[in-house]
C-alpha positions in Angstrom: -11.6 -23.0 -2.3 -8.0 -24.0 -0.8 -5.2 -22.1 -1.5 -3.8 -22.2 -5.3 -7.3 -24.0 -6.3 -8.1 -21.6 -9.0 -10.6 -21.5 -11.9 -8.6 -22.4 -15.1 -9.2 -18.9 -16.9 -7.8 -16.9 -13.4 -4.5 -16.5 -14.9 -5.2 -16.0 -18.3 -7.1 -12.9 -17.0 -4.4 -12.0 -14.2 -1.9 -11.5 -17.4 -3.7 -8.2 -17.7 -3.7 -7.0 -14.5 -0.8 -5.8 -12.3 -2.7 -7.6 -8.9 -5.6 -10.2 -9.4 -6.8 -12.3 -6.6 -9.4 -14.8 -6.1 -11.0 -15.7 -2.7 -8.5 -14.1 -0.2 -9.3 -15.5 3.0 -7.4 -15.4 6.2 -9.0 -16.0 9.9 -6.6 -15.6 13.1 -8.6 -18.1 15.8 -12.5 -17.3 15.7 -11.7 -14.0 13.6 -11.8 -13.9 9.8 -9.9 -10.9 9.1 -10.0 -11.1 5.2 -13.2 -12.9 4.0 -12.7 -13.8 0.1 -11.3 -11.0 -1.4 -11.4 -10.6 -5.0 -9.0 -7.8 -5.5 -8.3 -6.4 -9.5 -5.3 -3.8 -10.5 -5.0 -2.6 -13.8 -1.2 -2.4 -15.3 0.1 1.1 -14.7 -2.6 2.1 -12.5 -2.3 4.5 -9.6 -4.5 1.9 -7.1 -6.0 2.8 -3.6 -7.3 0.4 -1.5 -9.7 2.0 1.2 -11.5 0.8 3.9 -12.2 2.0 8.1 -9.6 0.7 10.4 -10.3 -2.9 11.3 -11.5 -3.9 7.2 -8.5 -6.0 6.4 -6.4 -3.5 4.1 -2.6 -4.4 5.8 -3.6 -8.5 5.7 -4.6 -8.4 2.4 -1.6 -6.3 1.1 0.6 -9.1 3.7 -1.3 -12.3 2.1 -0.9 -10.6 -1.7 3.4 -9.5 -1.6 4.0 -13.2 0.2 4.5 -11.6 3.8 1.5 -13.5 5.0 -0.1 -16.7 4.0 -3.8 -17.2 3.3 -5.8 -19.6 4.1 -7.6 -20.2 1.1 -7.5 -18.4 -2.5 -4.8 -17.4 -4.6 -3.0 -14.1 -5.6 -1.0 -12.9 -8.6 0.9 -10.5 -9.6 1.8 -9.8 -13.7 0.2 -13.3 -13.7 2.8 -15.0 -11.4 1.6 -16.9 -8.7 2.6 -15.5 -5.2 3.3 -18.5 -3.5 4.3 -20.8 -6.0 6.7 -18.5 -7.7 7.7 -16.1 -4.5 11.4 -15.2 -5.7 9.5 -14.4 -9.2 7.0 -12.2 -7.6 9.9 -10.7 -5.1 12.1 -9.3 -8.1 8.9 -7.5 -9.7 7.8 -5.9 -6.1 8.8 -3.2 -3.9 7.1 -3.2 -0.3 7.2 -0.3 1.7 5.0 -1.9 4.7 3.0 0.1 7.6 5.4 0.5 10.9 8.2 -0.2 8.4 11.3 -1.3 10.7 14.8 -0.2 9.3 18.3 -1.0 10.3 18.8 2.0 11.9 22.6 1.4 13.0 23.0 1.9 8.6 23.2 5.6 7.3 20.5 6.6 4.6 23.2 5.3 1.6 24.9 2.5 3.8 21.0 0.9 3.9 20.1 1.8 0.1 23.3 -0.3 -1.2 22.8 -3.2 1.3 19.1 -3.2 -0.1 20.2 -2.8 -4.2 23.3 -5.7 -2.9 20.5 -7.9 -1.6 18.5 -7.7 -4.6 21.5 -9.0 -6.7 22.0 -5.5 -8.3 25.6 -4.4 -9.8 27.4 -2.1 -7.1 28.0 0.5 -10.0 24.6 0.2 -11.0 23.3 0.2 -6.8 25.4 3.2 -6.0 24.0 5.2 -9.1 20.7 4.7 -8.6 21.1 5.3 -4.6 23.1 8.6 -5.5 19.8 9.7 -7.5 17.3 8.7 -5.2 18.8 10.4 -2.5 18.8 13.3 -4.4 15.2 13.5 -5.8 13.9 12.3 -2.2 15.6 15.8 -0.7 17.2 13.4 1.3 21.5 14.5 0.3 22.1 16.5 3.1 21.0 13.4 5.3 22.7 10.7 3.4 25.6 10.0 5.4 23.4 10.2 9.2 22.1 7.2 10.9 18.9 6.1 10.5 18.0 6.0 14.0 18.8 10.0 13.7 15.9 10.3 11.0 12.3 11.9 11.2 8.9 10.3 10.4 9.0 11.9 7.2 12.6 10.9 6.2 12.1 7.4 7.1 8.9 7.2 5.1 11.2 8.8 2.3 14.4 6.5 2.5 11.9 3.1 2.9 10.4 4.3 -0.3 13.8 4.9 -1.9 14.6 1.1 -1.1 11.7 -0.2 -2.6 12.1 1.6 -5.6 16.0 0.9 -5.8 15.5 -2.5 -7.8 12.8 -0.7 -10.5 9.9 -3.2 -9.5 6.7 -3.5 -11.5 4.4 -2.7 -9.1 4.6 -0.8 -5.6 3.0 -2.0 -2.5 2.6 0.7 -0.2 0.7 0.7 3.1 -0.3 4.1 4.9 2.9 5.6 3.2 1.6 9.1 4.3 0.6 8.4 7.9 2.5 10.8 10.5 4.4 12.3 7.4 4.7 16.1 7.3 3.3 17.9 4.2 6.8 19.0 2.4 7.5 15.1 2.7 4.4 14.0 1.3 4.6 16.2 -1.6 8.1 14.9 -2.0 6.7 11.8 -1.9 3.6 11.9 -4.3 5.4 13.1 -6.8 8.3 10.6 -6.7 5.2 8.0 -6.8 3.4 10.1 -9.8 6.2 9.5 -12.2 6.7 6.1 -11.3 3.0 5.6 -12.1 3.4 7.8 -15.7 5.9 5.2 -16.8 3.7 2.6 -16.7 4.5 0.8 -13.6 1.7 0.5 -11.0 1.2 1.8 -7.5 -1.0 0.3 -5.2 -1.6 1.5 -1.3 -3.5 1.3 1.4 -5.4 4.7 3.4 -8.4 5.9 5.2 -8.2 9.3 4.2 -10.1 9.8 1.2 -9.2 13.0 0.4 -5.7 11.7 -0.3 -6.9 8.9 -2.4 -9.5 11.2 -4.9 -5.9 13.3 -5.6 -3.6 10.4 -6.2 -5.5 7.9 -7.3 -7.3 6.4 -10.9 -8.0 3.4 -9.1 -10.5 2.8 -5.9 -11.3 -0.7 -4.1 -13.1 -0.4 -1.1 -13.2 -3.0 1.7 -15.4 -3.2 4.3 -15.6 -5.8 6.8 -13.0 -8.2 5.3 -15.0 -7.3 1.8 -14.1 -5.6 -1.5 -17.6 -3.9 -1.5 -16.8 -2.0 -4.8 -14.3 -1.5 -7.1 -13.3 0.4 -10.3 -12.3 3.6 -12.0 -12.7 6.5 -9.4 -15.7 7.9 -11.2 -17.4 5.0 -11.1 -17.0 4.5 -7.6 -17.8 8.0 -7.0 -21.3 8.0 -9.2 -21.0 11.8 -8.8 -20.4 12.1 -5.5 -17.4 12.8 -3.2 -15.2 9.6 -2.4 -15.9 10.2 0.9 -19.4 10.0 0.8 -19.7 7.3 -1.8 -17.0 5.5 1.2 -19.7 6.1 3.8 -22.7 5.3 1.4 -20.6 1.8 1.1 -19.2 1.3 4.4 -21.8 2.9 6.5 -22.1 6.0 8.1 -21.3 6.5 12.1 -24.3 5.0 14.2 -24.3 7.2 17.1 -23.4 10.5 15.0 -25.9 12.9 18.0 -22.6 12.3 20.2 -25.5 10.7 22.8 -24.0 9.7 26.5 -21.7 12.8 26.1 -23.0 15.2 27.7 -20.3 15.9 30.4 -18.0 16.9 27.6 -17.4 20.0 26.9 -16.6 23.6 28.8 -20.4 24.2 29.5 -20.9 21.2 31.0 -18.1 22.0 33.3 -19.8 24.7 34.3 -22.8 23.2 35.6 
C-alpha cells in the first residue's frame, strides 16, 4: 500500500485516537527500518513506545510528526493526515526530538519567545506563558544564560518548555529522559503528568521499562521494525513485569552464560 492509499474507514476510526497509523514503512537502501507499522494512541493517553535499540522507535516517531517521509502507509493525528495536511498537524504537535539541537547563541527566554513568535502566538500571550514555564521547569535562575552554558538536564527541560509553549494536542517525545539527572527528571514527569491529566496526550519513545510501567497507561512494543503488541499496560503486562513481558515479546539475550569471556575479570588476571 503506497503512501496515503488508505482503507476508507481509517479515518473515521483515527477521529478517536490521538495517533493512528496504517502500514508504516520506511527502508534506507537494502534496510527496512520500519516494516508496516500499525501504531494506535488513545486521546489523553500517557503513550510509551518501547522497543531494543535498532527496532525503529525514532523513524517511526520522524515518519508520524512529518520529519520523515514513509514509503508507504499513512499516519494521523486527531484524524488529520500528516502529509496532506502538515501545517494542520504542525499547530496540534509539539516535538521534543532525540539529540535535540537548539540555538544555543539564544538565552533560555530569548529561544522560548522566538519559538511561541514562530508559531504565530501573540507576544503578550508568548512572554506569559514563557514567564510560567520557566518557572515550573526550575529553570528562572537560568533564564537569561545562553544556551550553550546549559546542562543535559536543562536542555532536556527548556526543549520541552518549547514544545509545550504553543499548548499542542499531543506530545512527541523521544528518549526525553536519556542522560537527564534525577531532580530533572522528576521535574520533568510531572510537568508531563499534568499535561496528560488535562486531557492532552503524551507519547514517547524509551528502552527502560522501568520508566515506562511508572509513567505510562499506554504500551506499544516494537520489535524489529514491528509493533509486536499493543494496549493498556496491564494487558501488555498479563501479570507480569513490563520488562519481562518486553523480553517474552522481544526475546531474551542469546548468549546470556557471557561465553568467549573468560579473560574478563580480576581472576582471570590472575592467572
Amino acid at each position: 500500500m503506497h503512501a496515503h492509499e488508505v482503507n476508507p474507514s481509517f479515518y473515521a476510526g483515527s477521529m478517536m485516537e490521538a495517533v493512528r497509523t496504517q502500514g508504516l514503512l520506511k527502508r534506507f537502501g537494502q534496510q527496512t527500518a520500519v516494516a508496516g507499522v500499525d501504531l494506535i494512541v488513545p486521546r489523553g493517553s500517557f503513550a510509551g513506545l518501547v522497543g531494543p535499540n535498532g527496532a525503529g522507535k525514532t523513524t517511526t516517531l520522524s515518519m508520524i510528526t512529518g520529519l520523515l517521509r514513509p514509503d508507504h502507509g499513512t499516519a494521523a493525528i486527531d484524524g488529520l493526515d500528516v502529509w496532506r495536511d502538515p501545517v494542520a498537524v504542525k499547530a496540534r504537535i509539539g516535538v521534543l526530538p532525540e539529540g535535540l539541537r537548539l540555538f544555543e547563541r539564544l538565552s533560555g527566554r530569548e529561544l522560548l519567545v522566538y519559538n511561541g513568535r514562530m508559531r504565530g502566538l501573540p507576544k503578550a500571550d508568548v512572554e506569559q506563558r514563557a514567564d510560567e514555564l520557566l518557572r515550573v521547569m526550575d529553570l528562572g535562575d537560568a533564564a537569561d544564560k545562553l544556551v550553550v552554558d546549559y546542562s543535559t538536564g536543562m536542555r532536556k527541560k527548556i526543549g520541552l518548555a518549547a514544545a509545550l509553549l504553543h499548548n499542542p494536542a499531543v506530545l512527541f517525545l523521544d528518549e526525553p529522559f536519556e542522560g537527564v539527572d534525577p531532580v530533572s527528571a522528576n521535574t520533568l514527569t510531572e510537568v508531563l503528568r499534568r499535561y496528560t491529566e488535562s486531557g492532552s496526550t503524551v507519547v514517547f519513545s524509551s528502552h527502560v521499562m522501568d520508566l515506562v510501567e511508572r509513567l505510562c497507561d499506554w504500551v506499544s512494543v516494537m520489535s524489529g521494525g514491528h509493533i509486536v503488541a499493543q494496549g493498556p499496560l496491564a494487558d501488555v503486562r498479563g501479570g507480569r513485569s513490563l520488562n519481562q513481558a518486553f523480553l517474552d515479546l522481544v526475546g531474551g539475550p542469546r548468549d546470556s552464560g557471557g561465553a568467549g569471556l573468560d579473560w574478563l575479570g580480576a581472576k582471570a588476571a590472575d592467572k
